[in-house]
BANU-581062 format. One record per residue (C-alpha): y, x, z. Coordinates in steps of 0.02 Angstrom, whole numbers, plus 50000, padded with zeros to 5 digits. Layout:
YXZ;...
REM end
This chain:
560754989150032;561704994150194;561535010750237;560515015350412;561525018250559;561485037050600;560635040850804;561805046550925;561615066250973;560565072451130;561485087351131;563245091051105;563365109251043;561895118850924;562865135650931;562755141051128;563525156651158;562715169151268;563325177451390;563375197551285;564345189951142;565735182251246;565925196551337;566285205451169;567655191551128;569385192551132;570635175751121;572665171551057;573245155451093;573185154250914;571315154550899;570985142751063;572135129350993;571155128150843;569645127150938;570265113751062;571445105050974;570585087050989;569685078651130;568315080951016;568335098650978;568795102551175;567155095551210;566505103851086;567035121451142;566395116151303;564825114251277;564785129751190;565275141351314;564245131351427;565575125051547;564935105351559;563215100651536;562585102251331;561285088751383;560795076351522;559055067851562;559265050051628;558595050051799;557715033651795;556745035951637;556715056151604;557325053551427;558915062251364;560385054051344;561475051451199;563185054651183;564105039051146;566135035551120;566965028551254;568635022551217;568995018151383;568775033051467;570285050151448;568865059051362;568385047651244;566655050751249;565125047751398;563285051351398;562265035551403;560355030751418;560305012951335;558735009751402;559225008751566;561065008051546;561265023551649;563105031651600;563705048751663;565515055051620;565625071451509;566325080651648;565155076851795;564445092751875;565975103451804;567655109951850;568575097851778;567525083651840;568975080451972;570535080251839;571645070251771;572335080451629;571295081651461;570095094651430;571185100151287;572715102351403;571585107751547;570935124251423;572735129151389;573175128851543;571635140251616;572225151751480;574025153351500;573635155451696;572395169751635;573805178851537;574905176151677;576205163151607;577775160051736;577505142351808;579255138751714;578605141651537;576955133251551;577635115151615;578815116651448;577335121151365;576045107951419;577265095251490;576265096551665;577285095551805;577635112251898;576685106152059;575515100351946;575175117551855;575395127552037;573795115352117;572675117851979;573005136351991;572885136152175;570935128752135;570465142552009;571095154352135;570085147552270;568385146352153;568655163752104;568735168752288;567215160952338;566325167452190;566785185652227;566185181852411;564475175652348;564355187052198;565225203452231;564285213452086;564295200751962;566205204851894;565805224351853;563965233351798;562995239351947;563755253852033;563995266651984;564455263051778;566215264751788;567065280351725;566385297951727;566365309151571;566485306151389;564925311351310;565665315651136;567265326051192;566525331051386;568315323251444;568545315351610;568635294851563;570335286551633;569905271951762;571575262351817;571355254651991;572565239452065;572395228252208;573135211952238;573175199352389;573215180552379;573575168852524;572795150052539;573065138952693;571685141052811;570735122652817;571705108352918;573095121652958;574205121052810;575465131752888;574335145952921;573835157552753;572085168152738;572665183852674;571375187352534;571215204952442;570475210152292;570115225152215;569535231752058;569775243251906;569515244851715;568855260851603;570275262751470;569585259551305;567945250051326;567815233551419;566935239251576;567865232951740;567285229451940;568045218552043;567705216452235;568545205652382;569035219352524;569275212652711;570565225552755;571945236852642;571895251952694;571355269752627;569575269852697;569245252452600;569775257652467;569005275152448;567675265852499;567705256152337;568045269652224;566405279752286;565445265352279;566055259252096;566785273652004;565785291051949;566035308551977;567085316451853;568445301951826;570165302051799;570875286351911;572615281351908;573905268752003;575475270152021;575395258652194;573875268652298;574075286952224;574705292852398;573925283552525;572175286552444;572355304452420;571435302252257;571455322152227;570395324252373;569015310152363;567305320652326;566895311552163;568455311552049;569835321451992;
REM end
């Protein structure tokens, strides 16, 4: 008796993680390459975290699609409605719908660029070429910016929730402020950068952070920030903006 074929999935991923537990999550390289160490288990992980579509309706029919393997293609998998033939790649709608370099690779390399790998180090790594590495990072960098431009809350809690005083003890809470500025070419003038600044701080010991694109860097734009972002009461400290900011003298923190 020959045993009955077995469907094809609708969905790729059962176990969708929300957005509360992964901010609770923390990752080694360790634990991502066992989680992405296949094509398979890349898109797997993917799906998961919700970072390409976990299902797909077939716009001719309205049915979902199955996924199918597709030898053919880098990922090795597509979705497919064989009613009507209708085939969509894994990747369409996602960052990495663009790319070249498997999802597997593409994963390590987003997280060696988040733990901030030289350039040197992650081509021997991967075996990406440096300009290769440096234009995919150049694209995160970009995304990021435009999110922060169209969401400038959505990186910390709604202001204020940063800082103030420990409840327990009745001990200012330590807030450690940074900025950083990123240039990109402006568009069809390569030789001219946008200068692009971002600031931001994080509440040592818990995971609470803000993060904010500022047009200008100077002490009113920052102060700015810190009243808007970070409660009475809190310790801040940097070791770049402690003078220019007069920290001791802002209304709200000590």
């Amino acid at each position: 008796m020959s045993r009955r074929r077995q469907p094809s999935p609708k969905i790729i991923s059962s176990d969708i993680i929300d957005d509360e537990k992964i901010k609770q999550e923390t990752w080694t390289f360790c634990d991502l390459f066992q989680q992405t160490s296949t094509n398979e288990k890349a898109i797997t992980w993917l799906a998961k975290y919700e970072l390409i579509s976990n299902s797909v309706v077939c716009p001719t029919c309205g049915n979902p699609c199955t996924v199918n393997g597709y030898q053919k293609g880098i990922d090795g998998k597509r979705w497919r409605c064989p009613k009507h033939n209708y085939c969509r790649s894994i990747r369409k709608g996602s960052f990495f719908e663009n790319s070249r370099l498997s999802l597997t690779t593409f994963i390590w390399l987003m997280y060696m660029w988040s733990r901030e790998y030289f350039h040197s180090e992650i081509a021997h790594e991967s075996t990406v070429s440096k300009k290769s590495t440096i234009d995919l990072f150049c694209l995160i960098r970009e995304l990021l910016e435009r999110f922060l431009e169209d969401h400038p809350t959505e990186l910390g809690a709604y202001p204020p929730e940063i800082g103030g005083f420990d409840l327990q003890s009745g001990e200012p809470k330590v807030v450690e402020i940074d900025v950083t500025t990123h240039f990109k070419p402006t568009p069809n003038e390569k030789k001219h950068m946008k200068r692009f600044c971002v600031f931001g701080g994080i509440e040592r010991g818990t995971d609470k952070c803000f993060l904010v694109p500022i047009e200008h860097q100077n002490k009113d734009a920052f102060e700015a920030a810190i009243i808007r972002w970070i409660l009475p009461g809190t310790h801040i400290v940097s070791d770049i903006w402690t003078e220019p900011l007069q920290i001791d003298q802002i209304q709200q923190v000590i």
